[in-house]
C-alpha positions as MATLAB code, in Angstrom:
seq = 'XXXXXXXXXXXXXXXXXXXXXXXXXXXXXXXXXXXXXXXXXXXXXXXXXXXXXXXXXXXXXXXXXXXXXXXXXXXXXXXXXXXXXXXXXXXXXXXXXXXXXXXXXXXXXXXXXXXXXXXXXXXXXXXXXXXXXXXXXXXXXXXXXXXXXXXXXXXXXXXXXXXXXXXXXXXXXXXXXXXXXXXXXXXXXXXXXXXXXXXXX';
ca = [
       2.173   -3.051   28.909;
       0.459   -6.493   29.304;
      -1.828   -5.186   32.051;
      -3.492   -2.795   29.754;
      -5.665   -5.295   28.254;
      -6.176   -7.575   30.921;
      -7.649   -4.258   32.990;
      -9.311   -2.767   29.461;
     -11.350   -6.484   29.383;
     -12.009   -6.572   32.517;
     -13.333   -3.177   32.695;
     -15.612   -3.534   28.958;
     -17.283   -7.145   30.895;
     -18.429   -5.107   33.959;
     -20.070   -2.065   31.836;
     -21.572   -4.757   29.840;
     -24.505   -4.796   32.372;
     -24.738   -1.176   31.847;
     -25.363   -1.136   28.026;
     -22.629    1.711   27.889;
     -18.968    1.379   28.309;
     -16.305    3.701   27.593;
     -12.561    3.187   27.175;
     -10.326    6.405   27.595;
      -6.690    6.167   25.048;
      -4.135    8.917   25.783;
      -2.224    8.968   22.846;
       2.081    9.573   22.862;
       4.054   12.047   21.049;
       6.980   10.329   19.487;
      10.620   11.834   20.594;
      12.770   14.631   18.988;
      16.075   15.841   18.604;
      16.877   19.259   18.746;
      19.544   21.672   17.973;
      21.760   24.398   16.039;
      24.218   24.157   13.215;
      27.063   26.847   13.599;
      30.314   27.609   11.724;
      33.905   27.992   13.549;
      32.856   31.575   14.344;
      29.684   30.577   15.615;
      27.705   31.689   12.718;
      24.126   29.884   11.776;
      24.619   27.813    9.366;
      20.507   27.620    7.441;
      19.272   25.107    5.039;
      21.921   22.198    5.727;
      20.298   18.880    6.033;
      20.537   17.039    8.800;
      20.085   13.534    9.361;
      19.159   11.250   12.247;
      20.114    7.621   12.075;
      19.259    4.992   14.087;
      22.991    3.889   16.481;
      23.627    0.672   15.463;
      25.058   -0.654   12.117;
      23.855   -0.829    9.228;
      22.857    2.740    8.979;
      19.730    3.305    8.737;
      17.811    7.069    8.212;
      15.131    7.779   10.762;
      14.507   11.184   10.583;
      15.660   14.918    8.187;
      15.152   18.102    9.009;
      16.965   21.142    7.504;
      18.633   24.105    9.525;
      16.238   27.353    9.309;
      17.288   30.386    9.281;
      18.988   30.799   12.995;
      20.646   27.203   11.730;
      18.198   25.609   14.196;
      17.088   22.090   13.218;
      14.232   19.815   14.416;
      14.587   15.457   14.098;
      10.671   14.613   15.251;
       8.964   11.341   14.802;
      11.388    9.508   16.582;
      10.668    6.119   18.630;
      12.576    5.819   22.143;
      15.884    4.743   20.955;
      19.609    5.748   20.645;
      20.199    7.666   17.639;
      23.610    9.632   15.432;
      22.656   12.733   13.709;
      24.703   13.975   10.971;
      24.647   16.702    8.503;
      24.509   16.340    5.227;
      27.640   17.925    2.716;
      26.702   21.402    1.634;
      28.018   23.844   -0.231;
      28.102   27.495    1.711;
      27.174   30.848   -0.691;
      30.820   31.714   -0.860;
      32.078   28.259   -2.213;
      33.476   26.337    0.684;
      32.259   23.601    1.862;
      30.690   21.798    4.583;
      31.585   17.988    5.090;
      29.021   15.057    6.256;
      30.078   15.549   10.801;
      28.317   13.604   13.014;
      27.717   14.706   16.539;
      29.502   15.807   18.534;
      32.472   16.675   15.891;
      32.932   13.454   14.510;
      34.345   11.975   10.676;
      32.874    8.448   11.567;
      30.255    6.293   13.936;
      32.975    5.355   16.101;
      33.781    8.952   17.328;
      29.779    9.972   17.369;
      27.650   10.231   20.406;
      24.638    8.128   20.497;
      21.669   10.404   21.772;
      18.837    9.511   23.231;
      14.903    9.978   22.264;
      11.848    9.546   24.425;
       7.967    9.658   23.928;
       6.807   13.038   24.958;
      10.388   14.401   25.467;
      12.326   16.602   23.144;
      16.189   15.841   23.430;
      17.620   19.745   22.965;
      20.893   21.933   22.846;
      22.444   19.164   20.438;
      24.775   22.054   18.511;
      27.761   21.298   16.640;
      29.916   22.739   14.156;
      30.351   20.841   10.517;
      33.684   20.874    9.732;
      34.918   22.647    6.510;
      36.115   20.971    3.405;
      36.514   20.535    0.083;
      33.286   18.458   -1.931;
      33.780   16.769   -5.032;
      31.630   16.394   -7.868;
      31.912   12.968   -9.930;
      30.997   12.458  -13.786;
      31.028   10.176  -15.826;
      28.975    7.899  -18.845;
      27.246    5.167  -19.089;
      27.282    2.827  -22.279;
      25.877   -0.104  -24.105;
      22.066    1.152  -23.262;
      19.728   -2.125  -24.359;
      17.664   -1.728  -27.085;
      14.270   -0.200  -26.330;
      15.546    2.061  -23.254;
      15.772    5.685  -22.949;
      17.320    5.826  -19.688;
      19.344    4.098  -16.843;
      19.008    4.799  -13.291;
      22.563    5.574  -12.085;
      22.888    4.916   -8.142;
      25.495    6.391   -6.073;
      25.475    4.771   -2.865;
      27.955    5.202    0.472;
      27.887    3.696    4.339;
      25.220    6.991    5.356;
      22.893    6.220    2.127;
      22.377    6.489   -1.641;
      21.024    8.730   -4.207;
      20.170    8.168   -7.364;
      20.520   10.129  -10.729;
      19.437    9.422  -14.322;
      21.388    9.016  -17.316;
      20.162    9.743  -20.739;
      20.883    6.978  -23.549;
      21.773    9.631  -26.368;
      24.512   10.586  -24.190;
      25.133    8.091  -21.558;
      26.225   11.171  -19.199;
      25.575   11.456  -15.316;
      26.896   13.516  -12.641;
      26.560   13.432   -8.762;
      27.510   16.876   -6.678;
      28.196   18.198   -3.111;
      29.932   14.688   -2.479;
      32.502   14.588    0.282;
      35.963   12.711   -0.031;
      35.126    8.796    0.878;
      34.533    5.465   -0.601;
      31.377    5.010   -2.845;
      29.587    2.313   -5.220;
      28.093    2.915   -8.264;
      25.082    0.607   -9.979;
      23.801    1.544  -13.278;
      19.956   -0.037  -13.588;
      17.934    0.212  -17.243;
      15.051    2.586  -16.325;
      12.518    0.009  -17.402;
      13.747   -2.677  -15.774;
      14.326   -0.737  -12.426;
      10.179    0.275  -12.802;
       9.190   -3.300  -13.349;
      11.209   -4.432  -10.275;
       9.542   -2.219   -8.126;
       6.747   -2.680   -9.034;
       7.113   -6.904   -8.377;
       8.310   -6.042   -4.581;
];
């Protein structure tokens, strides 16, 4: 890479003379990941979320897609790197459920298989199979709203990410769904005070 410029200046000083110069930039597609969501009797599963993270701790989301209707997904925009992909939880039409599985079959990072993306390169035939399970939903109320408020920003976070819900002062009630069995953290952020924070950073 440190060539480039020396030759690109180099190149721009001789044309000089000419009055004319002109400098050709091939431009690279970023890397994807590619590949099929399938239930244990190799059904598609469509519109599951899936998730590419970047293989290294903390985790950290580089890419979504969601399965179509073949259960084929596409991760693009990746840089070259060494990445997990996970599905998200979802709930299937008849009421079972599909937990968070990283590839290749895997509960956890440690069991997960890096994969790797390239410029120009689609990484493909990454199936897998979620594995079934029960989700949870979790409720529950928030109190002693400050004066002046009329909401707070409930955030349910885990080691794959966070999502955020609001709850209502007149009732104080919140509920997260589709969560799968695991350890979680829960911050509860006045509305107007969460608004004027980001908009200090």
């Amino acid at each position: 890479m440190g060539k480039g410029p020396f030759f690109l200046t180099a190149a721009l000083a001789a044309a000089a003379h000419a009055g004319t110069a002109f400098a050709e930039i091939r431009m690279r597609r970023l890397g994807a990941i590619m590949g099929r969501l399938v239930d244990e009797n190799e059904v598609a599963l469509p519109d599951v979320e899936v998730v590419a993270y970047r293989a290294q701790p903390p985790l950290r989301i580089a890419a979504k897609a969601k399965t179509d209707d073949c259960g084929i997904y596409r991760l693009s925009g990746l840089a070259p790197g060494r990445y997990w992909v996970r599905n998200a939880a979802a709930e299937l039409e008849d009421g079972s459920g599909l937990l968070p599985t990283f590839y290749p079959g895997a509960t956890g990072t440690e069991d997960a298989r890096p994969l790797r993306a390239d410029l120009d390169a689609d990484t493909d035939g990454i199936d897998f199979r979620p594995l079934p399970g029960h989700l949870l939903t979790l409720r529950g109320r928030v109190t002693g709203c400050p004066p002046g408020e009329g909401s707070i920003r409930v955030t349910l976070s885990s080691g794959t990410g966070e999502t955020t819900t609001s709850a209502p002062c007149l009732s104080g009630d919140y509920s997260f769904d589709k969560l799968a069995p695991g350890k979680y953290e829960l911050l509860a952020v006045p509305t107007l005070a969460a608004s004027t924070a980001m908009r200090s950073t």
